[in-house]
C-alpha positions in Angstrom: 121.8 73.6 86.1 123.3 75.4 83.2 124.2 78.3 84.0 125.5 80.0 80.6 122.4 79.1 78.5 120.1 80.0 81.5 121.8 83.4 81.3 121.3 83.5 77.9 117.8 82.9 77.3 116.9 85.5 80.3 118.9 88.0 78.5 117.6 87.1 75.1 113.8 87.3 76.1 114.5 90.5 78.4 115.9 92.3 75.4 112.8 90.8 73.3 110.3 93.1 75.8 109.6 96.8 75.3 108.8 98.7 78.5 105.1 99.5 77.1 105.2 95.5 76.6 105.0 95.1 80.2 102.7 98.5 81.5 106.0 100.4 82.2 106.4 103.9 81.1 109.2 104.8 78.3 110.6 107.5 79.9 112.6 110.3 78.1 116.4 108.7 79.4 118.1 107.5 76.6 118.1 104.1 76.8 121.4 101.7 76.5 119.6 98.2 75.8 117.1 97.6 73.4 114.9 96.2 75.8 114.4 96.2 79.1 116.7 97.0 81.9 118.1 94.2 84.8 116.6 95.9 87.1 113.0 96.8 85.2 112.7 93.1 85.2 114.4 92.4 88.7 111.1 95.1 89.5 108.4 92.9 88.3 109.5 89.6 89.0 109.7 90.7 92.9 113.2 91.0 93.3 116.1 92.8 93.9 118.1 93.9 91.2 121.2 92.5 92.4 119.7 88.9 92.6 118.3 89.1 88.7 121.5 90.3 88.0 124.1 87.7 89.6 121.7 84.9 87.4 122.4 87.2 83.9 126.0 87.1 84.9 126.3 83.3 86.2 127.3 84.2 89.6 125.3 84.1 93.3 123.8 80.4 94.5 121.1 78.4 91.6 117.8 80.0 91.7 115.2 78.3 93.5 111.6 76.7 91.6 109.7 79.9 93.3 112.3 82.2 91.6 112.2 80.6 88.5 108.4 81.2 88.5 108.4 84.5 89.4 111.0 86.0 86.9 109.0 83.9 84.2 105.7 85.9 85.4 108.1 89.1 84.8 109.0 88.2 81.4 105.7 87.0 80.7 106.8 84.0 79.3 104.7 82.0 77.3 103.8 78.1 79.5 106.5 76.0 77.1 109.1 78.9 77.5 108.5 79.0 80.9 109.3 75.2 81.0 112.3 75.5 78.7 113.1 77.7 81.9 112.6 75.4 84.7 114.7 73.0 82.5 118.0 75.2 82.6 117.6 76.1 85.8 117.8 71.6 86.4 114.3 71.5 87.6 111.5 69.3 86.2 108.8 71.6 84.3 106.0 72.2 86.5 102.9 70.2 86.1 100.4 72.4 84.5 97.5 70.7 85.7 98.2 70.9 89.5 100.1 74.2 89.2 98.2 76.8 87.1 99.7 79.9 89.1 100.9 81.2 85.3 99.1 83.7 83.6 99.4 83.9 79.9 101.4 86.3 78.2 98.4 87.6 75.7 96.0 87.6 78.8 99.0 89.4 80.9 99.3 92.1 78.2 96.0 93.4 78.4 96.0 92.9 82.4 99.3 94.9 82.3 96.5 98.1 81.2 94.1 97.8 83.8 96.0 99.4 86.5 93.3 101.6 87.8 90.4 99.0 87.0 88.9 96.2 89.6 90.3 93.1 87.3 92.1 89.6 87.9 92.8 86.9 86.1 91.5 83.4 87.1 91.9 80.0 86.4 88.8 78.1 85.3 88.2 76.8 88.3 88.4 79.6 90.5 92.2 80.0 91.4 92.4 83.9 91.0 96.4 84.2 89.7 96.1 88.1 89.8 94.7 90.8 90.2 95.0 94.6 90.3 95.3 96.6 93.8 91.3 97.9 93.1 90.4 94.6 92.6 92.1 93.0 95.8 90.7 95.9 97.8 87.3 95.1 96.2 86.9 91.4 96.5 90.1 91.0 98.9 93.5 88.9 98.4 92.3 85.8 96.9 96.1 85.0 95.4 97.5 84.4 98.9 95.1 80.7 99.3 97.2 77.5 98.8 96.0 74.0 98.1 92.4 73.2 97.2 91.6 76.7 99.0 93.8 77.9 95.6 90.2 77.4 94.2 87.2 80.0 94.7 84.9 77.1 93.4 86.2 75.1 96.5 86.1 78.0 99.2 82.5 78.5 98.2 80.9 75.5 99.7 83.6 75.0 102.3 84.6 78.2 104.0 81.3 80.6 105.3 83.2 83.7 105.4 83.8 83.4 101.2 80.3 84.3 101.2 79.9 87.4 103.5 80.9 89.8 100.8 77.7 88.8 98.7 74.0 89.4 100.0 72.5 86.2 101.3 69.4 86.3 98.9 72.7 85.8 96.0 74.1 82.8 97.2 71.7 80.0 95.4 72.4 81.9 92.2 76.4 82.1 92.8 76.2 78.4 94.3 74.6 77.1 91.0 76.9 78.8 88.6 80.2 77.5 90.5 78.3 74.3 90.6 78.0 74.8 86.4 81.6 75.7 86.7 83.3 72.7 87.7 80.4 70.4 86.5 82.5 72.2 83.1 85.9 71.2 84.0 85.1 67.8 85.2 83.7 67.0 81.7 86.3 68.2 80.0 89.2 67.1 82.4 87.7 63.6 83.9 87.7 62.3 86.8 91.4 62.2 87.2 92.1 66.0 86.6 92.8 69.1 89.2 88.6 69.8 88.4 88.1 66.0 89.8 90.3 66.2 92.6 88.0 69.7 94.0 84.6 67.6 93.1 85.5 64.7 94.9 86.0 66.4 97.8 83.1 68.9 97.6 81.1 65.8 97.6 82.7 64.3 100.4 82.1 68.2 102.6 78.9 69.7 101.2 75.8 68.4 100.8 74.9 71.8 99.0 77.1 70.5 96.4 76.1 67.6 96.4 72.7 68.1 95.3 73.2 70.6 93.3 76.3 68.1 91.1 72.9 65.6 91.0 71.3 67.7 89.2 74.5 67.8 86.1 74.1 72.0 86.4 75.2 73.2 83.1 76.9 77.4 82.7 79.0 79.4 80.2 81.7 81.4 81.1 78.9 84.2 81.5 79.6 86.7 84.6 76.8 87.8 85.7 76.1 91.3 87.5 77.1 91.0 90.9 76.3 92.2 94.1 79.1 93.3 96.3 78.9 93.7 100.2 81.7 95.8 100.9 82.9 96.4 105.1 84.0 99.7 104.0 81.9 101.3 101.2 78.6 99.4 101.4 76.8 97.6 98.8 78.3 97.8 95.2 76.3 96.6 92.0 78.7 95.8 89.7 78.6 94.7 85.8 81.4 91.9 84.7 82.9 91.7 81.4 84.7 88.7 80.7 88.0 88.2 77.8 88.4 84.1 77.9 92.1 83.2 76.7 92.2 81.4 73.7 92.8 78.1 75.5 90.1 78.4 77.3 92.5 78.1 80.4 92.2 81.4 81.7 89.5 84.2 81.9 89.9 88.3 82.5 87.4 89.6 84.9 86.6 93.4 85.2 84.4 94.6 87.4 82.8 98.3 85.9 79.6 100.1 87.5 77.1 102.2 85.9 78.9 105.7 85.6 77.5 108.0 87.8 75.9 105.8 89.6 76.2 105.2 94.0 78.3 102.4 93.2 80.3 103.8 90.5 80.9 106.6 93.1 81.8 103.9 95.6 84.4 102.1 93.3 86.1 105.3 92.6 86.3 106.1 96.5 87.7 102.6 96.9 90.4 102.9 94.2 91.2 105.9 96.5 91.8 103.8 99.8 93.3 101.4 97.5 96.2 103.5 96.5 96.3 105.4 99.6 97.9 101.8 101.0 100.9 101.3 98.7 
């Protein structure tokens, strides 16, 4: 670990960020730094401010992989600075086939504005990397799963409660479009890939899959309407606009309903409930 030139960089891309870089408010206090404040970034890499600090000042013990992660998700780091992190911290750069938990920095800039909108981010094969508090209380937590669960793709044909929140008479349409989906990845990745490692063992656990991967479905990054099946609210028809990342790696989804509309009045009770739970 080197502990100067880790210091360094952290405080060298801190100072890079403006507070409207990163959805924080100005604020009319005179600020010291030209950038952010230890603490403003302590904030949205889930950590004290004492912790963030002790690294910018080479003290306290070397900062764990999970650290390292999450202050590179504050800084929104692009993937080769957050390796270039990893590396001064003396830890291998993380794979980025088996571990896409990191969202972009262009894709995490226009999340950053969707506070009050049902949106996430997710991989493309399913592994939902975050989303907004509307859109966790909407579709629920789906950044807590681990392992091939990571994947909604996989939870689909493997796990029956995934399904509940859509009406029965939508699953053949969702099925065939996740189906699509990875039928995407695979082509792209081979065999070998994160994509083939969730096919081979959808065809080993559903025979749902398995017929429909017979038939080589082939899908878009489309998102169609949806139909949501909300415990608290009801049924919610929802429209879903899509922004892919230029890599192709990542896609936005936001989740809008007809204003005026039952459901639009629905998503706007459910924001309420949603902030009511900070």
């Amino acid at each position: 670990m080197d502990r100067a030139r880790l210091a360094e960089f952290l405080r060298s891309r801190r100072e890079a960020l403006q507070p409207e870089d990163v959805g924080l408010p100005r604020g009319h206090r005179r600020r010291r730094t030209g950038g952010l404040r230890r603490e403003e970034v302590a904030a949205l890499s889930d950590m004290s401010a004492d912790y963030y600090s002790r690294i910018e000042q080479q003290r306290g013990p070397r900062p764990s992989e999970q650290m390292l992660a999450s202050i590179a998700r504050g800084l929104r780091l692009s993937v080769a600075e957050r390796d270039h992190l990893f590396r001064l911290g003396g830890y291998p750069a993380p794979q980025r086939i088996r571990r896409n938990d990191h969202v972009n920095p262009g894709m995490m800039r226009v999340f950053d504005g969707l506070g009050d909108v049902a949106a996430q981010v997710v991989s493309d094969l399913g592994e939902t990397l975050t989303q907004t508090r509307l859109a966790s209380a909407l579709l629920g937590d789906d950044t807590r799963h681990t392992g091939l669960a990571r994947s909604l793709h996989y939870r689909w044909f493997t796990d029956p409660d995934v399904r509940r929140i859509h009406p029965e008479q939508d699953h053949p349409a969702q099925s065939r479009a996740i189906a699509a989906d990875l039928h995407r990845a695979y082509t792209r990745d081979g065999r070998d890939s994160r994509a083939g490692e969730i096919v081979h063992a959808l065809l080993a656990r559903s025979p749902e899959f398995a017929e429909l991967w017979r038939a080589h479905p082939v899908g878009g990054a489309y998102c169609a309407p949806k139909r949501i099946q909300h415990p608290e609210v009801g049924l919610l028809e929802l429209h879903c606009q899509v922004l892919v990342d230029p890599d192709q790696s990542q896609l936005l989804q936001v989740f809008t309903a007809v204003p005026g509309s039952e459901s639009h009045h629905k998503l706007r009770l459910l924001s309420v409930v949603a902030g009511q739970s900070i």
